[in-house]
C-alpha positions as a Python dict, from the first residue, in 0.01 Angstrom:
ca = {
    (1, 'X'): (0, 0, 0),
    (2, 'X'): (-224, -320, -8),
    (3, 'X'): (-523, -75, -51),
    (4, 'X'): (-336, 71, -379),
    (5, 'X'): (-272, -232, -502),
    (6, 'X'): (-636, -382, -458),
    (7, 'X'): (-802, -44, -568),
    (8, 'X'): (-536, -45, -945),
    (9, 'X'): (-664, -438, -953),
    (10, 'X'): (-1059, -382, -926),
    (11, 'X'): (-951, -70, -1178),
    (12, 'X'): (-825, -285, -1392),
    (13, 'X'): (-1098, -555, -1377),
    (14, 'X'): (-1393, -304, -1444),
    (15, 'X'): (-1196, -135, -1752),
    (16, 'X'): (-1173, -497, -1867),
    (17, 'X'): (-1517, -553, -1839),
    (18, 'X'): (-1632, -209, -1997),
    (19, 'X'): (-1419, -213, -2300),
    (20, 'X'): (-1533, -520, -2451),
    (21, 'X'): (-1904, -420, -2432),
    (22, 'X'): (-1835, -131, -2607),
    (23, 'X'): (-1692, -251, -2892),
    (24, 'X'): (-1949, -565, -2903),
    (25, 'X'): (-2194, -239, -2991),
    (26, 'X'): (-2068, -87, -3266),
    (27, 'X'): (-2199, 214, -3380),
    (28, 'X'): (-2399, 255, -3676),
    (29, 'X'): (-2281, 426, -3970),
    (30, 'X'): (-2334, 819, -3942),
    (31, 'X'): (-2556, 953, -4200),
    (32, 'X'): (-2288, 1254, -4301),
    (33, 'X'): (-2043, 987, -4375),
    (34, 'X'): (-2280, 789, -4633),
    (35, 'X'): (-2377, 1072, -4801),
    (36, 'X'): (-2029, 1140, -4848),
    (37, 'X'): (-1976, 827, -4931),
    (38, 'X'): (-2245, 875, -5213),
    (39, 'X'): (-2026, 1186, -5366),
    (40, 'X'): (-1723, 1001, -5410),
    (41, 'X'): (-1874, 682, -5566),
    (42, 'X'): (-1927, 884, -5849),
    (43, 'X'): (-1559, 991, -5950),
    (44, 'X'): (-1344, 728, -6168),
    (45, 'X'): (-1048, 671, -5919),
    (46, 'X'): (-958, 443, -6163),
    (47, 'X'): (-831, 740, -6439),
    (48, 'X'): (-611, 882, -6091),
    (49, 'X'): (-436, 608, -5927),
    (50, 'X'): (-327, 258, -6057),
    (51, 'X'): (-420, -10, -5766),
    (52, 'X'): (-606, 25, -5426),
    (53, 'X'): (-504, 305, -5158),
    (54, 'X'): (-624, 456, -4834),
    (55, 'X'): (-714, 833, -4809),
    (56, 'X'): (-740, 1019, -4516),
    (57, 'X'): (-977, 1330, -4562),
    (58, 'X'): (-945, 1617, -4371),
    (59, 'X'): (-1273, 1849, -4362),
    (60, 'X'): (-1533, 2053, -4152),
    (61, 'X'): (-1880, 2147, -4232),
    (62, 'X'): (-1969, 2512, -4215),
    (63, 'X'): (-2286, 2687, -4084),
    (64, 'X'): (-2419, 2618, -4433),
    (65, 'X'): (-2415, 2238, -4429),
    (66, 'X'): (-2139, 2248, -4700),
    (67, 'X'): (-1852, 2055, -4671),
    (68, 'X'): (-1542, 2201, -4673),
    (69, 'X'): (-1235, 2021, -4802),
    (70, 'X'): (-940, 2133, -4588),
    (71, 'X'): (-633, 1844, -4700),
    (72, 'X'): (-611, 1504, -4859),
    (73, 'X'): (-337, 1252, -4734),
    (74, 'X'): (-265, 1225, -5109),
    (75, 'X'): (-162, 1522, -5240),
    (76, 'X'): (-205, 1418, -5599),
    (77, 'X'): (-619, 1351, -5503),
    (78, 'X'): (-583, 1633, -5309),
    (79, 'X'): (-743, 1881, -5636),
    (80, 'X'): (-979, 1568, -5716),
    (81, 'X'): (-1155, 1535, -5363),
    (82, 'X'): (-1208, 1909, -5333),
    (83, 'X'): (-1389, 1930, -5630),
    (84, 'X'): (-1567, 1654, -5561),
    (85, 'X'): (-1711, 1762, -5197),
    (86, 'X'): (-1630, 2090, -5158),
    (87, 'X'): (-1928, 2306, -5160),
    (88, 'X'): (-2183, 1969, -5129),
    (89, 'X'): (-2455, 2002, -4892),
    (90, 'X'): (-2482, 1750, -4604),
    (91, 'X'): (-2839, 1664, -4377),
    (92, 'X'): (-2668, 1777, -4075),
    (93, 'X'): (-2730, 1478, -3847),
    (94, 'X'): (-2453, 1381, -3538),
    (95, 'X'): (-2126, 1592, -3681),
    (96, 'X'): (-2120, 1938, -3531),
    (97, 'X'): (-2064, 2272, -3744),
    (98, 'X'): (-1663, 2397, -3787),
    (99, 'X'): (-1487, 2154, -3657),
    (100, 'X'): (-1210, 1931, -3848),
    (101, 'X'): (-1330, 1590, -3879),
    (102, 'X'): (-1068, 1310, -4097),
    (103, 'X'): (-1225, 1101, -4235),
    (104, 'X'): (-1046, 714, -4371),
    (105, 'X'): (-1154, 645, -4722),
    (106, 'X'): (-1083, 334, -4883),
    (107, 'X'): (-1041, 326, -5275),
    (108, 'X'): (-1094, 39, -5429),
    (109, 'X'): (-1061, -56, -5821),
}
């Protein structure tokens, strides 16, 4: 039992000590997600929604570098972001080819 107990402890410590030096090296911003980022700066939010929000994106990238558009957390941007991204081409860089990725977008007025 006293072997558990020192082996969930030592556990315990090295998580501890892993953890923080992963998040002390935080990842650089993917390229897909700027460029995507580049797409949506150029719709007026501002004629769709009245103060700040957060949208969660749901999409995948097909064997075309396209993104596809699969759901909004907004329904009523839902018709806006599709016609925004779908169809745009990405330089495939770190996100792999049909697979959902969501994606948290801020909108800011």
């Amino acid at each position: 039992m006293k072997n558990v107990k020192s082996f969930a402890l030592a556990l315990v410590i090295a998580a501890g000590a892993f953890f923080p030096a992963l998040n002390a090296s935080s990842p650089a911003k993917k390229p897909e997600v700027s460029q995507i980022q580049s797409y949506l700066s150029k719709v007026n939010f501002a004629d769709y929604v009245k103060t700040d929000m957060k949208v969660n994106i749901t999409f995948l990238v097909n064997t075309q570098n396209e993104i596809i558009v699969v759901s909004t957390s907004h329904p009523e941007l839902d018709g806006l972001v599709k016609s925004t991204l779908n169809y745009k081409r990405l330089n495939m860089g770190e996100l792999e080819y049909n697979v959902l990725y969501t994606l948290p977008v801020t909108i800011k007025l």
